[in-house]
Residue frames as qw, qx, qy, qz and C-alpha x, y, z in Angstrom:
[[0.074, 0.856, -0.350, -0.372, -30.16, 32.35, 0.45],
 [0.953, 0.144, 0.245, 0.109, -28.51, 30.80, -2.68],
 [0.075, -0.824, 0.501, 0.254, -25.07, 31.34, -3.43],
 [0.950, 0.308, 0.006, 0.041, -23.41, 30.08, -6.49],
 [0.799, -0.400, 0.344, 0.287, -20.26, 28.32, -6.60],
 [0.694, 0.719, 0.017, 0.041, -18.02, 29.61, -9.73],
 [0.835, -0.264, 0.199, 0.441, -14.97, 28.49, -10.87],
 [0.300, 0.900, -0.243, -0.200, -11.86, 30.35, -12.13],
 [0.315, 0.592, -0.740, -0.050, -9.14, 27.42, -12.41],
 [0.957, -0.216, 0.072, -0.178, -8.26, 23.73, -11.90],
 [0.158, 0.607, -0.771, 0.107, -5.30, 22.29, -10.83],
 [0.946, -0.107, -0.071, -0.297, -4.19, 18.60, -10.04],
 [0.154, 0.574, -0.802, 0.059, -1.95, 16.18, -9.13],
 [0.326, -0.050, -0.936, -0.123, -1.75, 12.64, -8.07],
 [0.048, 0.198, 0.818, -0.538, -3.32, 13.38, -4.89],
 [0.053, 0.554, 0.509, -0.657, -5.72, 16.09, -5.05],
 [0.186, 0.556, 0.399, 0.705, -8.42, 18.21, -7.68],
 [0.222, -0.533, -0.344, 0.740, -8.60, 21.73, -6.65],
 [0.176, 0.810, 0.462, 0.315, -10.77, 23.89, -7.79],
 [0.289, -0.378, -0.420, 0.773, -10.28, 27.77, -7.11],
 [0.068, 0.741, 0.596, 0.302, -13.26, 29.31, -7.46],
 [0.307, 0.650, 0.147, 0.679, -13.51, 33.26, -8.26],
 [0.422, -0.851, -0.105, -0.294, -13.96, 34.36, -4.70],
 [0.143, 0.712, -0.635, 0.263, -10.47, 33.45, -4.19],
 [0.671, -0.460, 0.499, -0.299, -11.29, 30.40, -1.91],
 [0.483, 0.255, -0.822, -0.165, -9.56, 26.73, -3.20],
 [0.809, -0.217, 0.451, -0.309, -11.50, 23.56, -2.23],
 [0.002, 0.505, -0.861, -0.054, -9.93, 20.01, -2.66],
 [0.948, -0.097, 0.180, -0.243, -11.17, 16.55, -2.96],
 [0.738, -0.303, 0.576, 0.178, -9.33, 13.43, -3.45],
 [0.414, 0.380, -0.411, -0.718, -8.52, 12.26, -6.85],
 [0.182, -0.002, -0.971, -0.155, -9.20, 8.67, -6.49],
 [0.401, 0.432, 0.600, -0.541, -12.84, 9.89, -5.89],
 [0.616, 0.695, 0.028, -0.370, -12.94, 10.54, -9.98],
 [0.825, -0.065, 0.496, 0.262, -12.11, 7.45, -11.43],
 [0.654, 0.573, 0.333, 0.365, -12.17, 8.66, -15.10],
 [0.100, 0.991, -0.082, -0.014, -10.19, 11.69, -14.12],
 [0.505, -0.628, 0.577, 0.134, -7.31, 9.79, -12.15],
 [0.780, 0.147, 0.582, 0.175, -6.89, 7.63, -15.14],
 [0.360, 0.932, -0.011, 0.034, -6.73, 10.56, -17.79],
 [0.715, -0.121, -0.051, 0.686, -3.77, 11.45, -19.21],
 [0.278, -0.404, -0.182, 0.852, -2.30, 14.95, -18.56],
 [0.001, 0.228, 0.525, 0.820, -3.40, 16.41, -21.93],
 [0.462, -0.429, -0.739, -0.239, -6.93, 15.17, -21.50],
 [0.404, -0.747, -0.420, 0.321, -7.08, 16.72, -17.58],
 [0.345, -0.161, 0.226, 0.897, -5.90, 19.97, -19.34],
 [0.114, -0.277, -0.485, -0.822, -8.19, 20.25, -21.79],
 [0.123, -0.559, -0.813, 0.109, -11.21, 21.40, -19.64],
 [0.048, -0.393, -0.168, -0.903, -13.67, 24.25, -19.59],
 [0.242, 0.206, 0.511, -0.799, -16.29, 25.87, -17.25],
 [0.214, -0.399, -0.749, -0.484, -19.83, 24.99, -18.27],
 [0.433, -0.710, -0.554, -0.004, -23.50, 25.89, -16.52],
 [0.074, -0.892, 0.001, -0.446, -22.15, 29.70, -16.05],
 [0.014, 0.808, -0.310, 0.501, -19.13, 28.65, -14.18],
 [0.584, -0.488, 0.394, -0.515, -20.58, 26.36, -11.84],
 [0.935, 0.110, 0.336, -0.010, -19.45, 23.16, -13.62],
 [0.025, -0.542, 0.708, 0.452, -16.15, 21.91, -14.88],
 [0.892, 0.433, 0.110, -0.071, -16.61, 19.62, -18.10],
 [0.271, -0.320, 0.798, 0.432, -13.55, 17.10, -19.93],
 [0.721, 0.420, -0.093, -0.543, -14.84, 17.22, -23.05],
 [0.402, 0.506, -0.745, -0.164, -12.12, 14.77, -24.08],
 [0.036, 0.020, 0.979, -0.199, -13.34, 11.94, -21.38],
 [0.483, -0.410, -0.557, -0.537, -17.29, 13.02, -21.70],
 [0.506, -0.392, -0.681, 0.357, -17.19, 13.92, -18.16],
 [0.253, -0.702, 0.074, -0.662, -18.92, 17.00, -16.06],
 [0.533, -0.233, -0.552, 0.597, -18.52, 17.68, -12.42],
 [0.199, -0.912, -0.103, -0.344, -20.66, 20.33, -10.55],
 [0.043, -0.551, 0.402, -0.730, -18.19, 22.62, -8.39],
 [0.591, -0.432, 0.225, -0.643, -21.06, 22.52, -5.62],
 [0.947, -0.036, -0.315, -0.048, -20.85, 18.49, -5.66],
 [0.620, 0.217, -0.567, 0.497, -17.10, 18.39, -4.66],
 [0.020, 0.459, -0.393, 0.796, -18.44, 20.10, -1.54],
 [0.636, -0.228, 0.409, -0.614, -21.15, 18.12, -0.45],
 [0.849, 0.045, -0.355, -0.389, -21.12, 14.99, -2.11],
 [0.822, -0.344, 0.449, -0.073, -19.75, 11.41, -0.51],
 [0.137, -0.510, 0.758, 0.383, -16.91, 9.12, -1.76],
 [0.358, 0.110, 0.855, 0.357, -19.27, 6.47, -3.19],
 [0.363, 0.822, 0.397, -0.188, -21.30, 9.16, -5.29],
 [0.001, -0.835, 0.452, 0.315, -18.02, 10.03, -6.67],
 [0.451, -0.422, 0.780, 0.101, -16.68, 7.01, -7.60],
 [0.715, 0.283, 0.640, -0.013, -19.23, 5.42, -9.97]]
């Protein structure tokens, strides 16, 4: 069975990116797993959109994507680089 992950918002803060994705459920990761996010300034971690029908968040302003489904299975150094 495949079951896709779609977002409906992102929040942040120093600690944590949360996603909450359309089934109402919020998942967390660190932020100092996404260097080029934790470095971003507010604007810049504002300006982002859904991509790949939901399942992907894209900063267009850093040239960075991020599958949803990653922040759930991936590891801290597969994040990091």
């Amino acid at each position: 069975m495949s079951i896709s992950i779609k977002g409906k918002a992102v929040y942040f803060d120093d600690r944590y990116l949360r996603v909450e994705l359309e089934d109402g459920r919020i998942i967390a990761t660190p932020m100092p797993w996404y260097r080029a996010l934790q470095s971003a300034s507010l604007d810049q971690l504002r300006n982002y959109r859904f991509i790949c029908r939901g399942t992907g968040i894209e900063w267009s302003d850093l040239d960075y994507q991020l599958s949803i489904e990653s922040m759930l299975v991936a590891r801290h150094e597969k994040m990091a680089a």
